[in-house]
N, C-alpha and C positions, 0 to 999 in steps of 0.2 A: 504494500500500500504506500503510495507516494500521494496523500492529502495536498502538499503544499506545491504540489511540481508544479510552475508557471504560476504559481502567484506574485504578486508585487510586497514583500517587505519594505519599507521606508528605513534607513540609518539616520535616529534623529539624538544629533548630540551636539554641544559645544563649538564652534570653528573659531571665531575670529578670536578668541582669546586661549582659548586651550595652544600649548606647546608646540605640537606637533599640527596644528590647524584641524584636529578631530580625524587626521588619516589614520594613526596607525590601528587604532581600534576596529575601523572600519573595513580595512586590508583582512586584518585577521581573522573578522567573523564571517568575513565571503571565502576565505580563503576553507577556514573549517567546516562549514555550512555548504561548501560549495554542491557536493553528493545531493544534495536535495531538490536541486533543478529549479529553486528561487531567484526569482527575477529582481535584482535590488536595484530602487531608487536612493541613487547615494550622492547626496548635498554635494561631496569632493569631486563628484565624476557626472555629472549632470547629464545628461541625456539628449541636451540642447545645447545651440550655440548662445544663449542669451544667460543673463545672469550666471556669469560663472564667478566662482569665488577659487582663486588662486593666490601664489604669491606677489602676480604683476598687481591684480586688482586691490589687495588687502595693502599692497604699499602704495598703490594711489588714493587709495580710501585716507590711508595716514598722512597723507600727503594733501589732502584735500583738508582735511582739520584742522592740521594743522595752519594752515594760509586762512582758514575762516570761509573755504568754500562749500560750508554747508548743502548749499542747492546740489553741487555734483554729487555729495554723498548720499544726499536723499535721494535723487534719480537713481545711483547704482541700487541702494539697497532696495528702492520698491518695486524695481524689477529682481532683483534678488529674493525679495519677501514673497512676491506673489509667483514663482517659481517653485520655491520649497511650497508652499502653502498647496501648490495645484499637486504638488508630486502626493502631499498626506492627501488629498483627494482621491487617487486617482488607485493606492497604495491597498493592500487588503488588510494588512496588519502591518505596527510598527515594534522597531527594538530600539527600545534609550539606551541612552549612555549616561550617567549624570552622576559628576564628579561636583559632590558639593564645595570644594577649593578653587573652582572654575566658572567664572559668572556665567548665564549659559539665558538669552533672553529669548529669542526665537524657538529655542527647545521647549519651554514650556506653553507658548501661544499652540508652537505644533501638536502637545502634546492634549493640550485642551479640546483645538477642532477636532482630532482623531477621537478622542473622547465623546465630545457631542454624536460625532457619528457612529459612534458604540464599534468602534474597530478593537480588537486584540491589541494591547498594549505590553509588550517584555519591556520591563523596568531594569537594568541593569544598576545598581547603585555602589559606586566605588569604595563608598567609606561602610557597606556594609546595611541590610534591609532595615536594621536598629535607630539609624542614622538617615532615612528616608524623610523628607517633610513630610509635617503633620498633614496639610493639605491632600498631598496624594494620596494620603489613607482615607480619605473622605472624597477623592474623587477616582482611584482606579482598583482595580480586586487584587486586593495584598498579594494573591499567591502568583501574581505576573511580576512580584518585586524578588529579585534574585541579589545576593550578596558575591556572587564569583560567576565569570563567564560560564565556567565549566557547570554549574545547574540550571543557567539561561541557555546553554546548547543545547542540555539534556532536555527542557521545558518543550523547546521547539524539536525536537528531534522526536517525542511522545507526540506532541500534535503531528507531526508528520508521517509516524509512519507504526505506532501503537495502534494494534486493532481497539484496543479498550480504553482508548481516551473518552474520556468524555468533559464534555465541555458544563461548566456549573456556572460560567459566567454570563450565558444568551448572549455572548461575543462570533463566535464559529460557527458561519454558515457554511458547509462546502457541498458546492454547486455539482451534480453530476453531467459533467459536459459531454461525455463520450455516451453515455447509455452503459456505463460500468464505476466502480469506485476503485478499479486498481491501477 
């Protein structure tokens, strides 16, 4: 059973101020995930020519601040915003990232629309599920909050291809598109 094969994950975490600009995490769960046949929409590797968030952009963003040219930065990022925004649209379920050390503002907008839209949400939380804001426990089902990659693989690895998953969260639809579930 491959539930998840051809679905749209969304990578929604940190970029403009995390370290490494939110890649290396991103690398490594497509990388280990790959077996699963998941289609990722990934903020680093956009899928479009428009709103791309790279090194050239992120130092003319800096660059733009700093001279006080506000207008250019607004224009980048609200093609930038309404980019990501259209990908959690478009996405079946998403996987966080969320390094509370790490300011992270568009992550949680993203994480709220996916929400409204009652999408599957894998909460990855760095400093540990203990350590989660209060809020997300009032807005997503705690057991999507995972303290180490390696039980947020395993979370998704059970949805995708456990006969006896069952879903207790009315999150997971899967569609049968062939006239078969395997």
């Amino acid at each position: 059973m491959r539930r998840l094969k051809d679905s749209r994950g969304y990578l929604c975490g940190a970029m403009d101020r995390a370290p490494d600009a939110g890649v290396g995490w991103r690398r490594n769960l497509q990388y280990t995930l790959n077996d699963l046949g998941i289609r990722w929409l990934d903020p680093t590797q956009k899928p479009i020519h428009v709103g791309v968030e790279d090194g050239v952009s992120r130092r003319l963003r800096g660059e733009a601040k700093t001279s006080g040219d506000f207008v250019a930065v607004v224009r980048e990022m609200k093609t930038i915003r309404c980019v990501d925004l259209r990908m959690v649209d478009i996405c079946d379920f998403l996987i966080v990232n969320l390094d509370l050390d790490v300011h992270a503002c568009g992550t949680y907008e993203e994480i709220f629309l996916a929400n409204r839209q009652k999408k599957p949400i894998f909460v990855h939380i760095e400093q540990g599920k203990k350590k989660a804001p209060d809020w997300l426990y009032g807005t997503l089902p705690h057991n999507y909050f995972h303290s180490t990659w390696e039980e947020l693989y395993a979370h998704i690895r059970a949805v995708a291809t456990d006969p006896t998953f069952q879903d207790t969260t009315g999150r997971w639809y899967f569609f049968n598109w062939m006239g078969s579930d395997k």
